[in-house]
C-alpha positions in Angstrom: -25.1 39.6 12.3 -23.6 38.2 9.3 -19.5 38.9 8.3 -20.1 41.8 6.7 -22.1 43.5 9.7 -19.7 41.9 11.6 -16.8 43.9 9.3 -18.7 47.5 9.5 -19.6 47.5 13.1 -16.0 46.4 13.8 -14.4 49.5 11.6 -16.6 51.9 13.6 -15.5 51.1 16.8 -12.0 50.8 15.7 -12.0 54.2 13.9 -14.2 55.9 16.1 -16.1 57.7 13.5 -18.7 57.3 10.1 -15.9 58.7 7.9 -12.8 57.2 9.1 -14.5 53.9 8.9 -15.5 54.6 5.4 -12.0 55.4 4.5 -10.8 52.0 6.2 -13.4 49.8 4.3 -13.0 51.7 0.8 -16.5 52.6 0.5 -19.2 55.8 0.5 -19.5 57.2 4.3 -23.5 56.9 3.3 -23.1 52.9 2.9 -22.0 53.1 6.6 -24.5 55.0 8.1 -27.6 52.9 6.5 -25.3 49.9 7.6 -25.2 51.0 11.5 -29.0 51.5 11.4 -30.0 48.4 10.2 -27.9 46.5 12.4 -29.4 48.7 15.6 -32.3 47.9 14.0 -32.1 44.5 13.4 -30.3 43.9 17.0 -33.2 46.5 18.5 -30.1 48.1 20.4 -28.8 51.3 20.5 -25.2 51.0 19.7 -23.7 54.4 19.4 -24.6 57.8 20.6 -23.7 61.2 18.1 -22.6 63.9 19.3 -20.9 66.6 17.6 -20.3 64.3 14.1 -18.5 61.5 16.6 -19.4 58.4 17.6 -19.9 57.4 21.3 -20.1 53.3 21.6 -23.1 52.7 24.1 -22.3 49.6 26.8 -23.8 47.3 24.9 -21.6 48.3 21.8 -18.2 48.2 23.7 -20.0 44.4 25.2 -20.8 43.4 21.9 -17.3 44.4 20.2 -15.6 41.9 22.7 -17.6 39.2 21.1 -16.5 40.5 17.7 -13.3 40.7 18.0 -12.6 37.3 19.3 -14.8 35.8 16.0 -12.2 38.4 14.1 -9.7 36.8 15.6 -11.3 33.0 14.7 -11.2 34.9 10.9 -7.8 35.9 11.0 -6.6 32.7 12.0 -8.5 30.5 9.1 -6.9 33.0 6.8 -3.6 32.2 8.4 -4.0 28.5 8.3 -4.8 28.8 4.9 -1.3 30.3 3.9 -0.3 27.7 6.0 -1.4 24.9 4.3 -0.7 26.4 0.7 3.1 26.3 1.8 2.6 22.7 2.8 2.7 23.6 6.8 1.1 21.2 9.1 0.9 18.9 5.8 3.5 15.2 5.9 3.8 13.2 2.8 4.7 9.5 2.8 6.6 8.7 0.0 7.5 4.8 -1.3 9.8 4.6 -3.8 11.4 2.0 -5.9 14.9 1.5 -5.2 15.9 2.7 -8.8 14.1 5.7 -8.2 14.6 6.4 -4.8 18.4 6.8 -5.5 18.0 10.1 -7.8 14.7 10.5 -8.7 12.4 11.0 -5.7 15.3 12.0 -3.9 15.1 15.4 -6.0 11.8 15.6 -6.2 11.6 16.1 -2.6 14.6 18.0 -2.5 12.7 21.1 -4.6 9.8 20.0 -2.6 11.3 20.4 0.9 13.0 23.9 -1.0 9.1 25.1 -2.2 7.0 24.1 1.5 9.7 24.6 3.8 7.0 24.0 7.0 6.2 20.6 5.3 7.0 17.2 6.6 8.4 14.8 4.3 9.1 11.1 4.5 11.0 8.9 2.0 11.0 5.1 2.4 12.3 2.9 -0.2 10.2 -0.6 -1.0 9.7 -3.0 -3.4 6.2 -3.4 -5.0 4.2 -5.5 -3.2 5.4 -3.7 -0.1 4.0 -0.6 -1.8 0.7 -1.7 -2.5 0.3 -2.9 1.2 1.4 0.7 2.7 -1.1 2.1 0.3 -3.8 0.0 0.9 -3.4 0.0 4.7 -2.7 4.2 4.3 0.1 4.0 5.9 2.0 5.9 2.8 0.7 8.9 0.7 2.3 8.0 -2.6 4.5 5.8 -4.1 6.8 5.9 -7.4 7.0 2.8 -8.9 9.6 1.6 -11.7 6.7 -1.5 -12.3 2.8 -1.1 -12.7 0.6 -1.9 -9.9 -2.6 -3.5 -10.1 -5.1 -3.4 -7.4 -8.6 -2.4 -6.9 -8.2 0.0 -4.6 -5.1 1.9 -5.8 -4.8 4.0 -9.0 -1.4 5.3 -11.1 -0.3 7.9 -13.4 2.8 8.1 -15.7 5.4 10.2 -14.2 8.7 8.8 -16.9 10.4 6.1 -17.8 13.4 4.0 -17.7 14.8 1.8 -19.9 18.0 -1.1 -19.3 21.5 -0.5 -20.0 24.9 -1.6 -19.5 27.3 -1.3 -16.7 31.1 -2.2 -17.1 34.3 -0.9 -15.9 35.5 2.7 -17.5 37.9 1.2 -19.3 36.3 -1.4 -20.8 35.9 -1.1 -24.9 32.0 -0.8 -24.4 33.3 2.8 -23.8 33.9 3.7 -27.4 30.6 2.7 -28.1 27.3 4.5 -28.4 25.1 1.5 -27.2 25.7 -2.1 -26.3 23.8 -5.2 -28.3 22.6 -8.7 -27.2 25.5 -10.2 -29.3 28.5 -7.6 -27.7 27.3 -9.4 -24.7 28.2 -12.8 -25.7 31.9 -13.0 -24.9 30.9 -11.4 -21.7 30.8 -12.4 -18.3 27.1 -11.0 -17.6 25.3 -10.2 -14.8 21.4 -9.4 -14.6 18.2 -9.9 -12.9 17.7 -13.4 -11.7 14.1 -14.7 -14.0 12.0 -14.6 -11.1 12.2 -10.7 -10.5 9.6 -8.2 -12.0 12.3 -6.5 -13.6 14.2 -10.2 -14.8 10.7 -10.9 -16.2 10.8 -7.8 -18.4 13.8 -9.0 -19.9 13.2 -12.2 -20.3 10.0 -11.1 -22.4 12.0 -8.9 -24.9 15.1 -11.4 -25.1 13.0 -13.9 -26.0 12.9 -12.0 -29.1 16.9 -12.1 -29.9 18.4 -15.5 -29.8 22.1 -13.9 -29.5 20.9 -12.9 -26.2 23.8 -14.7 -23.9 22.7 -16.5 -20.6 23.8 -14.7 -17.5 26.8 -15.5 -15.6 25.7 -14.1 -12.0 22.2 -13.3 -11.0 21.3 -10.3 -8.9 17.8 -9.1 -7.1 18.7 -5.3 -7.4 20.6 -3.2 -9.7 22.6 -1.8 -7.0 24.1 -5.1 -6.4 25.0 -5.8 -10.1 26.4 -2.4 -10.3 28.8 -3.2 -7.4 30.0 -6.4 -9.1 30.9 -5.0 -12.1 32.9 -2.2 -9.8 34.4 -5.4 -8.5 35.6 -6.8 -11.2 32.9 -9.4 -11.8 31.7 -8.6 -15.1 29.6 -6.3 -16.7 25.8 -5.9 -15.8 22.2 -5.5 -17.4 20.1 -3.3 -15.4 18.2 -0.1 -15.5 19.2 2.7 -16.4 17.7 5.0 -13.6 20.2 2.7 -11.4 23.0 2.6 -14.1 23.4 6.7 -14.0 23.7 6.3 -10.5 27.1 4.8 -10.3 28.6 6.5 -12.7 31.7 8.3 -11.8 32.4 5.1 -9.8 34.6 3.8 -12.4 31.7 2.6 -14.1 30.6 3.1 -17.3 27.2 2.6 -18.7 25.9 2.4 -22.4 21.6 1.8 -23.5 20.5 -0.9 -25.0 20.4 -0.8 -28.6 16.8 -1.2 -29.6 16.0 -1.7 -26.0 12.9 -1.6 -24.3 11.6 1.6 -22.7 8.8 0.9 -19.2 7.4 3.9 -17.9 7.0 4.8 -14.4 4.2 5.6 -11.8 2.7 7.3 -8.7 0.5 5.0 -7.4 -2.3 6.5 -4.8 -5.6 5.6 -3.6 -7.8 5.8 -5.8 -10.7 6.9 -3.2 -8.9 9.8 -1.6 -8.3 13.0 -3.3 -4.6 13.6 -3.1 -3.4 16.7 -1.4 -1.7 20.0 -2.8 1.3 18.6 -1.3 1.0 15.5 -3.2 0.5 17.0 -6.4 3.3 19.3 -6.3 5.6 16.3 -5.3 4.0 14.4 -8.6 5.4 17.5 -10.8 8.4 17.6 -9.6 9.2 13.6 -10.0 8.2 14.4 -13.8 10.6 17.3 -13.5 13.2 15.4 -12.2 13.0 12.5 -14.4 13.3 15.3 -17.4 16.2 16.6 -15.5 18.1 13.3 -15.2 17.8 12.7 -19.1 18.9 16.0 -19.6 21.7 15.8 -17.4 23.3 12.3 -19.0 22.3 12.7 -22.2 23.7 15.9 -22.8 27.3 15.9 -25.2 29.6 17.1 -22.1 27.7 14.7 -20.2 30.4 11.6 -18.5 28.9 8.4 -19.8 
C-alpha cells in the first residue's frame, strides 16, 4: 500500500462509512469506492462487508488498521519534527566571535535569534583568529564572526559589515567638539593603540604609513577593551575600532572616526564543505541586521557620541 492507500483505507475506518470518508478527504464518494476495491484487490482481502449503505471492517481490516495507524503515527511525528526544526528545536549553533564583535554585535544577533527559535540551543564563545580557524577546522564551532579575514583551505567567509578605527578620550576632552579626529590632533597626545605585531596594529601601521604626522604611540595595547579602559583611567586617549569604541561609550568616554580613515569589513567564516543549517543562516542575517542597527543607532543626530 502506498501513502495514499494508506490515507483512504485509514478515513474509512475512522468514519465508518464511503461518504463520511469522502467528506474527510475532500474528494467525490466515487474516488473512494474504486480506491477500496483496488486495494482489496491488490491485497486479495476482503476488508469490509456492506450492509445497508455501511461499512463493516472484516478482522483482517481492524488487524491491518493497527499497522496503519502506528505508520500514521511515524507520519505525524516527521511532520512534527519538521516544525521542530524550522523553529530551530533540537538544532545548537556554536558561535566564535571576535572580541569587538562579540561585545554588541553577535551578542544581538543571537539575542533576536534566541527571540525567533525559542527551542534552539545557542552558544557564544569569544576568540581571537587563529583560535577560530582551529574550532572550525576541528568542527568544534558552527560559525564564527571575524573583524579580520581568514584564510584557509578548508574554511570559507562572507561579508556581514564593517568596522572602521576611531578615537577614544575622556568626555571632556576638546576632541568632543569635533566631528572626527586627524593623525596630526593626535600629536600633542598621549596615544595608545595596537602594539605592531597585532592583526589589527598591522592594519594601521599599513594606512599610517601613508601620513607622516601620524604620532608614535605612547602605550601599546593587544585589545581595544584594554585601551578603552586606559583612557577611562586617565592614560590618554586611544586608537581602536570602532565596533569596540561604541561600546564604552556612556563610560565617560567619548569617541570620534577617523578622518579619512580606513574602513575593513567583517565575516562569517564556516566550512566550506558543509552546508550550513537554517539556524546558521538566520543567525548570519541577523549579524548583518545588527551591524545596520549599530550604525544606526550612533550615528543618528540624538545619538551620545
Amino acid at each position: 500500500m502506498n501513502l495514499r492507500q494508506i490515507e483512504v483505507f485509514r478515513a474509512v475506518m475512522v468514519a465508518g462509512s464511503v461518504t463520511d470518508a469522502a467528506r474527510l478527504l475532500h474528494v467525490s464518494q466515487p474516488g473512494i469506492s474504486r480506491m477500496l476495491a483496488h486495494i482489496e484487490l491488490k491485497l486479495g482481502l476482503r476488508l469490509f462487508e456492506r450492509r445497508r449503505g455501511r461499512l463493516t471492517p472484516t478482522p483482517e481490516a481492524e488487524a491491518l488498521f493497527a499497522e496503519v495507524e502506528e505508520v500514521y503515527r511515524g507520519v505525524q511525528r516527521i511532520g512534527e519534527r519538521a516544525r521542530e526544526l524550522e523553529s530551530g528545536g533540537g538544532l545548537a549553533l556554536e558561535v566564535l566571535a571576535s572580541p569587538s564583535t562579540a561585545l554588541e554585535v553577535v551578542p544581538r544577533a543571537l539575542a533576536a535569534l534566541a527571540a525567533a527559535r525559542p527551542t534552539a540551543r545557542l552558544y557564544l564563545e569569544a576568540q581571537l583568529v587563529r583560535e577560530m580557524v582551529r574550532q572550525l577546522v576541528a568542527h568544534e564551532a558552527d560559525i564564527a564572526v571575524s573583524t579580520l579575514p581568514v584564510e584557509h583551505a578548508l574554511l570559507t567567509s562572507e561579508t556581514v559589515g564593517a568596522w572602521s578605527l576611531g578615537c577614544v578620550f575622556p568626555a571632556d576632552h576638546p576632541f568632543a567638539r569635533r566631528r572626527s579626529v586627524g593623525p596630526r590632533d593626535l600629536r600633542a597626545e598621549r596615544l595608545i593603540a595596537f602594539s605592531a605585531d597585532t592583526p589589527q596594529g598591522r592594519l594601521v601601521d599599513a594606512w599610517r604609513r601613508r601620513d607622516r604626522a601620524w604620532p608614535s604611540a605612547k602605550i601599546e595595547v593587544r585589545s581595544g577593551q584594554a585601551a578603552c579602559s586606559l583612557v577611562a583611567c586617565g592614560a590618554g586617549v586611544a586608537v581602536v575600532d570602532d565596533l569596540t569604541a561604541r561600546f564604552w561609550l556612556g563610560a565617560g568616554l567619548g569617541f570620534r572616526p577617523l578622518s579619512q580613515g580606513p574602513s575593513f569589513p567583517a565575516y562569517a567564516v564556516h566550512s566550506a564543505a558543509t552546508p550550513l543549517s537554517g539556524l546558521a543562516r538566520d543567525f548570519i542575517e541577523r549579524v548583518r541586521a545588527a551591524f545596520r542597527a549599530i550604525r544606526r543607532v550612533h550615528e543618528s543626530p540624538t545619538a551620545d557620541s
